[in-house]
C-alpha positions as CSV (number, residue, x, y, z in Angstrom):
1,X,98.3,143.4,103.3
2,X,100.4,144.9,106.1
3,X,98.4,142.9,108.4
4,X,99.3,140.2,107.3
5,X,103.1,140.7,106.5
6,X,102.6,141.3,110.3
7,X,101.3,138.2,110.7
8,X,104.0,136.4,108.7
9,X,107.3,138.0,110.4
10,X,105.5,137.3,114.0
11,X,105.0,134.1,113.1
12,X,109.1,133.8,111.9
13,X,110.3,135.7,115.3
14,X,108.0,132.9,117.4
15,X,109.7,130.3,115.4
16,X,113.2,131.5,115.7
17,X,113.0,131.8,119.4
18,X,111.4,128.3,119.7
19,X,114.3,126.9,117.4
20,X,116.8,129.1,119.4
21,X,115.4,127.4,122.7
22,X,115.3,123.9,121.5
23,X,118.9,124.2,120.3
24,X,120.4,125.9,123.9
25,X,118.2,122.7,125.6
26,X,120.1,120.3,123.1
27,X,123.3,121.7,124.1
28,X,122.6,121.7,127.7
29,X,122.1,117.7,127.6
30,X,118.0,117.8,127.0
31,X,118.2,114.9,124.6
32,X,114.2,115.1,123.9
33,X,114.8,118.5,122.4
34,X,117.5,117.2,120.4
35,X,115.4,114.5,119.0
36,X,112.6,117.1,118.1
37,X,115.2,119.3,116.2
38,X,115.7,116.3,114.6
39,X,112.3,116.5,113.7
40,X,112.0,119.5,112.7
41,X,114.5,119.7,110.2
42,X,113.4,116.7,108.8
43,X,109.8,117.8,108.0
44,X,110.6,121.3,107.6
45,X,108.4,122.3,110.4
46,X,108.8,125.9,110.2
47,X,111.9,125.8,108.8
48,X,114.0,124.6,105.4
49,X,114.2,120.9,105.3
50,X,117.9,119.9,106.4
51,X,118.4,116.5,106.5
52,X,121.7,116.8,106.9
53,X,121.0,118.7,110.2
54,X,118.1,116.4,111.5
55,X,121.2,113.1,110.8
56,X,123.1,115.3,113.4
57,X,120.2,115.5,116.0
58,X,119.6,112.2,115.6
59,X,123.0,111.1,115.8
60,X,123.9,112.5,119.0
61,X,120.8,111.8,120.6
62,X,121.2,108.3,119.9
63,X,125.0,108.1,121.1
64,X,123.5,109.0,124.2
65,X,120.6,106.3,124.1
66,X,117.6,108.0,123.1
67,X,116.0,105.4,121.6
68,X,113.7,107.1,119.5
69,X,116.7,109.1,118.3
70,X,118.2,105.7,117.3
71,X,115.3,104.6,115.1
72,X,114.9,107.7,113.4
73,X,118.8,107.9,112.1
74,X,118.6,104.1,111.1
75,X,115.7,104.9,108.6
76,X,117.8,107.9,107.3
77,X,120.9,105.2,106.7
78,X,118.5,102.6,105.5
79,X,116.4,105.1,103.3
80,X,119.8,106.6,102.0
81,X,118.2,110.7,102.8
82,X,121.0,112.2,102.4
83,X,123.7,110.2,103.7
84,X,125.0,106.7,101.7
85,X,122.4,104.0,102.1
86,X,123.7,102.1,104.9
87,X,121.9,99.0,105.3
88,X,124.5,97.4,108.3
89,X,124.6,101.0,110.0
90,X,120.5,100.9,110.1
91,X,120.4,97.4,111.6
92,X,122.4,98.3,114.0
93,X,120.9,101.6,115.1
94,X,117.1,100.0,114.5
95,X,118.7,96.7,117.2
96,X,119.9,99.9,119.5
97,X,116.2,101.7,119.4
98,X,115.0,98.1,119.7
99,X,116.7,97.5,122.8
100,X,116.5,100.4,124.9
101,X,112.9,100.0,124.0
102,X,111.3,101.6,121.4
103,X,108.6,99.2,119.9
104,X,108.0,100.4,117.0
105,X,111.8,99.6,115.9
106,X,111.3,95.9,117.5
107,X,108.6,95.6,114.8
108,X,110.0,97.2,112.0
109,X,113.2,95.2,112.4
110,X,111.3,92.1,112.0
111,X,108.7,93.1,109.3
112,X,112.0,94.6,107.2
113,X,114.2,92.2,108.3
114,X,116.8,94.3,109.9
Protein backbone atom coordinates (compact mmCIF):
# COMPACT_ATOMS: atom_id res chain seq x y z
CA UNK A 1 0.00 0.00 0.00
CA UNK A 2 2.64 2.56 0.80
CA UNK A 3 4.25 1.60 -2.37
CA UNK A 4 1.97 2.45 -4.14
CA UNK A 5 0.69 5.81 -2.58
CA UNK A 6 4.41 6.29 -3.53
CA UNK A 7 3.72 5.58 -6.73
CA UNK A 8 0.65 7.83 -6.95
CA UNK A 9 2.14 11.24 -5.38
CA UNK A 10 5.39 10.57 -7.84
CA UNK A 11 3.41 10.29 -10.48
CA UNK A 12 1.35 13.84 -9.35
CA UNK A 13 4.93 15.80 -8.64
CA UNK A 14 6.06 14.44 -12.44
CA UNK A 15 2.88 15.93 -13.69
CA UNK A 16 2.88 19.13 -11.91
CA UNK A 17 6.34 19.94 -13.05
CA UNK A 18 5.46 19.01 -16.70
CA UNK A 19 2.28 21.28 -16.39
CA UNK A 20 4.46 23.96 -14.60
CA UNK A 21 6.93 23.69 -17.64
CA UNK A 22 4.49 23.73 -20.43
CA UNK A 23 2.79 26.77 -18.88
CA UNK A 24 6.37 28.99 -18.39
CA UNK A 25 6.94 27.76 -22.39
CA UNK A 26 3.38 29.20 -23.11
CA UNK A 27 4.18 32.31 -21.53
CA UNK A 28 7.54 32.75 -23.05
CA UNK A 29 5.85 32.68 -26.67
CA UNK A 30 6.18 28.65 -27.36
CA UNK A 31 2.81 28.50 -29.01
CA UNK A 32 3.06 24.50 -29.46
CA UNK A 33 3.10 24.26 -25.71
CA UNK A 34 0.23 26.41 -25.52
CA UNK A 35 -1.74 24.38 -27.94
CA UNK A 36 -0.89 21.05 -25.83
CA UNK A 37 -2.12 22.75 -22.57
CA UNK A 38 -4.95 23.14 -24.61
CA UNK A 39 -5.01 19.62 -24.86
CA UNK A 40 -4.58 18.74 -21.82
CA UNK A 41 -7.18 20.39 -20.11
CA UNK A 42 -9.44 19.37 -22.62
CA UNK A 43 -8.95 15.52 -22.09
CA UNK A 44 -7.95 15.75 -18.63
CA UNK A 45 -4.69 14.33 -19.28
CA UNK A 46 -3.40 14.13 -15.85
CA UNK A 47 -5.33 16.76 -14.72
CA UNK A 48 -9.26 17.90 -14.08
CA UNK A 49 -10.96 18.59 -17.29
CA UNK A 50 -11.15 22.56 -17.72
CA UNK A 51 -12.60 23.48 -20.71
CA UNK A 52 -12.72 26.69 -19.85
CA UNK A 53 -8.95 26.70 -19.56
CA UNK A 54 -8.16 24.59 -22.77
CA UNK A 55 -10.73 27.77 -24.77
CA UNK A 56 -7.96 29.99 -23.34
CA UNK A 57 -4.90 27.97 -24.79
CA UNK A 58 -6.54 27.65 -27.71
CA UNK A 59 -7.58 31.15 -28.04
CA UNK A 60 -4.28 32.69 -27.80
CA UNK A 61 -2.53 30.25 -29.74
CA UNK A 62 -4.70 30.96 -32.51
CA UNK A 63 -4.54 34.90 -32.25
CA UNK A 64 -1.09 34.20 -32.90
CA UNK A 65 -1.72 31.77 -35.94
CA UNK A 66 -1.30 28.45 -34.78
CA UNK A 67 -3.37 26.76 -36.87
CA UNK A 68 -4.09 23.85 -35.16
CA UNK A 69 -4.91 26.07 -32.15
CA UNK A 70 -7.53 27.68 -34.49
CA UNK A 71 -9.28 24.43 -35.36
CA UNK A 72 -9.47 23.16 -31.99
CA UNK A 73 -11.30 26.47 -30.47
CA UNK A 74 -13.78 26.54 -33.58
CA UNK A 75 -15.01 22.98 -32.57
CA UNK A 76 -15.31 24.22 -28.94
CA UNK A 77 -17.68 27.31 -30.39
CA UNK A 78 -19.33 25.05 -32.81
CA UNK A 79 -19.77 22.17 -30.26
CA UNK A 80 -20.92 24.78 -27.62
CA UNK A 81 -18.22 23.01 -24.60
CA UNK A 82 -18.51 25.40 -22.48
CA UNK A 83 -18.79 28.51 -24.17
CA UNK A 84 -22.24 29.68 -26.19
CA UNK A 85 -22.52 27.64 -29.40
CA UNK A 86 -21.10 29.92 -31.92
CA UNK A 87 -21.64 28.76 -35.19
CA UNK A 88 -20.18 32.21 -37.14
CA UNK A 89 -17.22 32.35 -34.57
CA UNK A 90 -16.34 28.43 -35.65
CA UNK A 91 -16.49 29.26 -39.39
CA UNK A 92 -14.33 31.72 -39.00
CA UNK A 93 -11.74 30.18 -36.77
CA UNK A 94 -12.15 26.57 -38.88
CA UNK A 95 -11.46 29.24 -42.43
CA UNK A 96 -8.38 30.62 -40.20
CA UNK A 97 -6.90 26.86 -39.43
CA UNK A 98 -7.89 26.25 -43.06
CA UNK A 99 -5.75 28.86 -44.32
CA UNK A 100 -2.64 28.82 -42.49
CA UNK A 101 -2.92 25.22 -43.35
CA UNK A 102 -4.22 22.72 -41.36
CA UNK A 103 -6.01 20.09 -43.51
CA UNK A 104 -7.96 18.57 -41.47
CA UNK A 105 -9.98 21.97 -40.95
CA UNK A 106 -10.09 22.40 -45.00
CA UNK A 107 -12.03 19.15 -44.89
CA UNK A 108 -14.10 19.50 -42.05
CA UNK A 109 -15.28 22.90 -43.29
CA UNK A 110 -16.48 21.40 -46.39
CA UNK A 111 -17.98 18.05 -45.04
CA UNK A 112 -19.82 20.42 -42.20
CA UNK A 113 -20.32 23.05 -44.27
CA UNK A 114 -18.59 25.76 -42.32
Amino acid sequence: MKKLLLLTLLTYACNANTIDDYQKDCAHGKLQQCHDLGIIYKKAITVRRDIHKAAKYFSDACDKDHASSCYEISLIYKNGEGVYTDKKKAKTLMKKSCDLGFSNACILSVTMGL
